[in-house]
N, C-alpha and C positions, 0 to 999 in steps of 0.2 A: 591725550589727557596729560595734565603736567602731574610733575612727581609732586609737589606740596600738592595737588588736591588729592592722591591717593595715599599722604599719609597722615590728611588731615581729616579725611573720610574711612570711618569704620566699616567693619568686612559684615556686611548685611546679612552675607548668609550664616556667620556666626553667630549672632545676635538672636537669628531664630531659631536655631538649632538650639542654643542655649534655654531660651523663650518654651521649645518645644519638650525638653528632658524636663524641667522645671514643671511644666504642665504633666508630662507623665507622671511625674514624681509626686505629684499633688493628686490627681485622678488616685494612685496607687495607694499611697496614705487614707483618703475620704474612704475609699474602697474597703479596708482593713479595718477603721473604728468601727465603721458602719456593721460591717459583719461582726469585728470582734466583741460589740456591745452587745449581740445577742447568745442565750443562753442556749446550751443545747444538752442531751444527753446519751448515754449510751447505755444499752440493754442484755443483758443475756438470763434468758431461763423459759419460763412458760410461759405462754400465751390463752389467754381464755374469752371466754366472751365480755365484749366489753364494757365498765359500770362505770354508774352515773355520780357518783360521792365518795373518797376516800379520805380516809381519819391518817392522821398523818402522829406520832409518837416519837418521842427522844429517849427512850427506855423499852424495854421490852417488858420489865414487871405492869411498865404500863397499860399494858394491851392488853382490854376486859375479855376477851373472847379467846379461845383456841384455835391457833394457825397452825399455815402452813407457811414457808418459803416458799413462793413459785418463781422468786430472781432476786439480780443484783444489778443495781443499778450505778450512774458516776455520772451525773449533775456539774455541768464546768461554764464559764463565763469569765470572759476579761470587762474591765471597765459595768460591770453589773452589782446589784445588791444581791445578798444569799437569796431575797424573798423572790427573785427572780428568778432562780436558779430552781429555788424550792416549788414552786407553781410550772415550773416546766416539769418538773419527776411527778407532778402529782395529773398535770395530763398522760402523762407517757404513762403514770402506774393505768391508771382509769382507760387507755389504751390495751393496755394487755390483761385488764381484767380482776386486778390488783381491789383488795377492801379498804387496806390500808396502808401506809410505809413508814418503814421504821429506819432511822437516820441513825444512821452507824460512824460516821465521823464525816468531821471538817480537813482540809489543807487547801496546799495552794501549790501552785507552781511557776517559775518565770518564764516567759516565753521572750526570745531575744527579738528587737525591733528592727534594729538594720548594724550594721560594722561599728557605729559607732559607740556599741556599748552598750545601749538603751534596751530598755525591756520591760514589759507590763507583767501583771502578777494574774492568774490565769486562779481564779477559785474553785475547788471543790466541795461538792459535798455526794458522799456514800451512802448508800439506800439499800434497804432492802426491800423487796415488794412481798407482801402478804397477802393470804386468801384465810380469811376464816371457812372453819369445818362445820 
């Protein structure tokens, strides 16, 4: 092979190698919106049997009935509306048996994307779950 055709001809198997990171990098990214756009929650307290309808409150004077606490919940989502976040705590209350839930605060938090700095805002919302008496 002459030396002008090997330095006029590029190194193939870099090209896919390159081709290939690129592709993972991409897979890895779709992978992370995909997941990161859905909402999820976290639980601790009691568990009862599980109801069909919960009344959902932003005040606790508001709450016509006498409760209990039976948990505390933490409603989180990146790239979501709160309404999405809020329809997930009110399966998970109606999961553990929950009448009602009373939303005890908002925030948010960043969660870092890659090296480069970048980072999505990661929302919360606070719950508590109730059982009327």
């Amino acid at each position: 092979m002459k030396f002008s055709t090997l330095i006029a001809r590029p190194d193939i198997r870099s090209s896919r190698l390159n081709v290939s990171i690129y592709s993972i990098y991409f897979i890895f990214v779709f992978l992370f919106l995909f997941t990161a756009g859905c909402a999820s929650t976290e639980y601790i307290g009691e568990t009862y049997a599980p109801t069909s309808d919960v009344e959902i409150f932003y005040s606790e004077d508001a709450v016509p009935y006498e409760f209990t606490t039976i948990g505390q919940a933490l409603g989180t989502g990146v790239w979501v509306k709160n309404r999405k976040i809020q329809n997930k705590l009110v399966d998970e209350a109606m999961n553990r048996g929950a009448d009602a839930i009373l939303i005890t605060g908002l925030g948010q938090s960043h969660i870092p994307l890659g090296e480069d700095g970048g980072s999505a805002r990661e929302k919360q919302i606070n719950a508590s779950f109730l059982k009327y008496r």
